[in-house]
N, C-alpha and C positions, 0 to 999 in steps of 0.2 A: 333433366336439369343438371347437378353438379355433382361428384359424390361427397360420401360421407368425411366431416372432418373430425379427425380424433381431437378430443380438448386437452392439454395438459393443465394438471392445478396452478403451476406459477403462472403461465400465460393466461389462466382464466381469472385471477385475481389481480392482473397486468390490465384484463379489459375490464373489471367490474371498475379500477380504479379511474380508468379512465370516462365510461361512462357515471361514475359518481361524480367527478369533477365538473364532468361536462354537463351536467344539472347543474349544480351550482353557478359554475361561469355563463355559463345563457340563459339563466332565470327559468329552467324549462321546469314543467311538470313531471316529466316522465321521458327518459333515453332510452332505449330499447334497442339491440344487436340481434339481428335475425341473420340464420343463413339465407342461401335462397331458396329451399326446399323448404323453407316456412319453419324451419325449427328455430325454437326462441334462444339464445346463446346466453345471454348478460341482461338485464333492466336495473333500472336506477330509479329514483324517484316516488312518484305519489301513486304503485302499480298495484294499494290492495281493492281499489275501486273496478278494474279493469280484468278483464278477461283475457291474459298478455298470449295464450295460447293462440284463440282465434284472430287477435291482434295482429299476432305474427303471421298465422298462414296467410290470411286477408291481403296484410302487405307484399308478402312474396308474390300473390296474384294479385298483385297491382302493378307491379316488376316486371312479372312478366308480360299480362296486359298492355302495358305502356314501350313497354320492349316489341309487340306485334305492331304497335301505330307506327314506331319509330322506322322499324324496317319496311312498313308500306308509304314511308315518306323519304326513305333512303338514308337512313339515320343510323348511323351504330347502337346507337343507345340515348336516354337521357337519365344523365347519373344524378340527377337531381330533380325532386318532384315535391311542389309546394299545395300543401289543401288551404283552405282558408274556412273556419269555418265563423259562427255567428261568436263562440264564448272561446274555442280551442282552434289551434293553427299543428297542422302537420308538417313538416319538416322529411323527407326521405331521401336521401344518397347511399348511392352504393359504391361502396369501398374495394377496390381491388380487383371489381370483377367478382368478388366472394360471398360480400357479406353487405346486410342492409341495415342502415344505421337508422332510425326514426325518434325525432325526436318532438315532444308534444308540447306547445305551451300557447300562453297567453297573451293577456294587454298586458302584463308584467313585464315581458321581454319583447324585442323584435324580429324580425324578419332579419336585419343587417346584423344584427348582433348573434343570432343562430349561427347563421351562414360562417361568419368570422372563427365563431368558436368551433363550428362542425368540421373545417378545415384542419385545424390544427390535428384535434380527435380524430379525425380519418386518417390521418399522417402516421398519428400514433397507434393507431388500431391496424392499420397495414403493417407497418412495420412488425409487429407482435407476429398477424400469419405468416407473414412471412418465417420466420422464425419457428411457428407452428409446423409448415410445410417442411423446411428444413429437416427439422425434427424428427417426422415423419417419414423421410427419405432414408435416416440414417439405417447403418444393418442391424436387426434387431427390436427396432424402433416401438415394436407393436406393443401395446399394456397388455396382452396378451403370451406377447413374449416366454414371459417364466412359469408359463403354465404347461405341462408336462402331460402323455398321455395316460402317465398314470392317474396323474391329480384327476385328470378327465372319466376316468377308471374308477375312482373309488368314490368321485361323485355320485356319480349312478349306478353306481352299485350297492344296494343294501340290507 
């Protein structure tokens, strides 16, 4: 799949803010940021009902699932993928090529008004990796960084 992305704190509280809002402006249930390795990044919402862990893997294999039809029909991808169900509606786009945005709701909200609101949020949620990635690139960059082979030495040492 993808590798690992290191999270920094300002940029992690960049996307909680953004999936918080984005609950509130699409009437959702529940936003949820997965990578695509199914790890869960950020949720918003109504998630003590939920099981956000299997949630997210689940969807990462439905990404990629949906990603296998796409290329046996000659497709790059489909960056967005609607469920429908009897009481909850699913909402998925994937942001950047990185990361998968899911968002849950109801007859409260709509489909058009998801959609409206998930654009903007994906704009702003790209932008942040990006920035992420940046980050990352720099020399030194690692949180691991300041860690010395002594420290690594008297850890395990005792």
């Amino acid at each position: 799949m993808g590798t690992q992305t290191v999270m920094y704190e300002a940029e992690y509280e960049q996307i909680k803010k953004v999936c918080d809002r984005l609950v509130r402006e699409a009437n959702a249930k529940v936003v949820f940021l997965v990578d695509k390795n199914g790890q869960l990044i950020a949720s918003s919402g109504e998630t003590a009902h939920l099981d956000t862990t299997s949630l997210a893997s689940l969807t990462a294999g439905n990404i990629a699932a949906t990603g296998g039809i796409a290329k046996l029909i000659n497709e790059k991808e489909f960056s967005q993928i609607f469920h429908e169900g009897e009481r909850d509606n699913l909402h998925i786009s994937i942001i950047g090529q990185r990361v998968i945005l899911v968002v849950i709701f109801d007859q409260r909200s709509s489909l058009g008004l998801v959609r409206l609101r998930v654009r903007k949020a994906s704009e702003e949620i790209n932008q942040i990796f990006i920035v992420i990635t940046h980050k990352a690139e720099q020399p030194g960059s690692s949180p691991f960084a300041e860690i010395s082979d002594d420290d690594i030495d008297s850890l395990f040492s005792s």
